[in-house]
Each structure stands twice: as structure tokens, then as C-alpha cells.
C-alpha positions in Angstrom: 28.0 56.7 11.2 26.2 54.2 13.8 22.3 54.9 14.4 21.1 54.0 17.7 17.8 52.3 18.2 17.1 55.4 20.1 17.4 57.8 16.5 15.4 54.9 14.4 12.6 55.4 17.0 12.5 58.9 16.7 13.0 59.0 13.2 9.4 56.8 12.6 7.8 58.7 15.4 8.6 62.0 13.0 7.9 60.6 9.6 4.4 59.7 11.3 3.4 63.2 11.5 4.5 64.6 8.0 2.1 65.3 5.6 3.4 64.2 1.6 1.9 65.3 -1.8 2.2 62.8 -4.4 1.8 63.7 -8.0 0.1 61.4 -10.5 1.2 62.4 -13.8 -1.6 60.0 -15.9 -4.6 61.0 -17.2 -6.4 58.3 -15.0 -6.9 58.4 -11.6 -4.9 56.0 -9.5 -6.1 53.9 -6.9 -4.1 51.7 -4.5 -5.4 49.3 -0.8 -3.0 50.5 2.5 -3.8 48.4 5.1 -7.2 47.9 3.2 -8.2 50.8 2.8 -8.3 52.8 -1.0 -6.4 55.8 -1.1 -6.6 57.6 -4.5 -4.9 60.8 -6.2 -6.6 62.4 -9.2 -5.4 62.1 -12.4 -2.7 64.9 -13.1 -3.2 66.3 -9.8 -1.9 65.7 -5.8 -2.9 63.5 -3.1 -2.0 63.9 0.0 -1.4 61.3 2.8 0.9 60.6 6.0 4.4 60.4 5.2 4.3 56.2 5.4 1.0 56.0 3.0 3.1 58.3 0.7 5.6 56.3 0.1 3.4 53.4 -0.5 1.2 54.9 -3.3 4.2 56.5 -4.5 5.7 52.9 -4.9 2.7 51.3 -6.4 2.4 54.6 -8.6 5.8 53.8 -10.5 5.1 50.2 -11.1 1.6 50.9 -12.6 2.8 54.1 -14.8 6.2 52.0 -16.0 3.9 48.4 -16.6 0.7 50.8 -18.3 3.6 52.5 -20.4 5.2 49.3 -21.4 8.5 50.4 -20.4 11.6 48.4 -18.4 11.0 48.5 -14.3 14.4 49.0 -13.6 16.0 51.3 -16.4 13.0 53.7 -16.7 12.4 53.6 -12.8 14.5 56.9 -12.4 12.6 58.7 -15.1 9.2 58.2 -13.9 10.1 58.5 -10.0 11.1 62.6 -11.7 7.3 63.1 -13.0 5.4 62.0 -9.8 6.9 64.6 -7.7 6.9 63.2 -4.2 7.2 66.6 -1.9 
């Protein structure tokens, strides 16, 4: 099915004003720079941020649970993504 420029713009414009929850499943608080600026969740507790932050700690999140755990970036990516709960 063909998006129109029209339904991209409207999509962003309503991602802008969600609110996510992001999970961080380590027993040490996580801190990553958005558009230089820290944004932190709690260890083993939820964070909160606009839908395009969200997606950035949640990124960031995987990489530095899947490098502290020594485990492969692309094979284990699936299993982590499951314990950080993105909502």
C-alpha cells in the first residue's frame, strides 16, 4: 500500500505527542545525550520520554545491555529488545 507525503506528515506530527515508558532491566542506571541533552531511566525501573526520545534511549539501551553482557548484537538483539519493555 502507497503512503502519501500527506500520511508520513501526520504520522510524525502524532508520534510527537505520545508519551513512551522504557524499561531498563540493569541494576545500573542508564544514561544516554539526545540532542545534548542526558536523559536517564533508573535502574530496573521506567523512564518516560516523547515518543522520538523513546526510541532513541531504547536503541542505545540494547547496544549497552547486549556489549555490558558480552553477548552477539545481532543474535541476542531480539532477546533483550523483550526485557526493556518499550510501551
Amino acid at each position: 500500500m502507497a503512503r502519501t507525503v500527506a500520511d508520513l506528515k501526520q504520522e510524525v506530527q502524532d508520534n510527537s505527542k505520545k508519551v513512551v515508558r522504557v524499561y531498563n532491566p540493569d541494576t545500573e542506571d542508564f544514561t544516554v545525550k539526545y540532542d545534548g541533552k542526558p536523559h536517564t531511566v533508573k535502574a530496573l525501573d521506567f523512564g518516560e520520554f516523547s515518543f522520538e526520545i523513546g526510541n532513541h534511549v531504547k536503541k542505545h539501551l540494547i547496544t549497552f545491555l547486549l556489549n555490558k553482557r558480552g553477548w552477539h548484537p545481532i543474535m541476542d538483539r531480539k532477546r533483550v529488545e523483550k526485557e526493556i519493555k518499550f510501551e
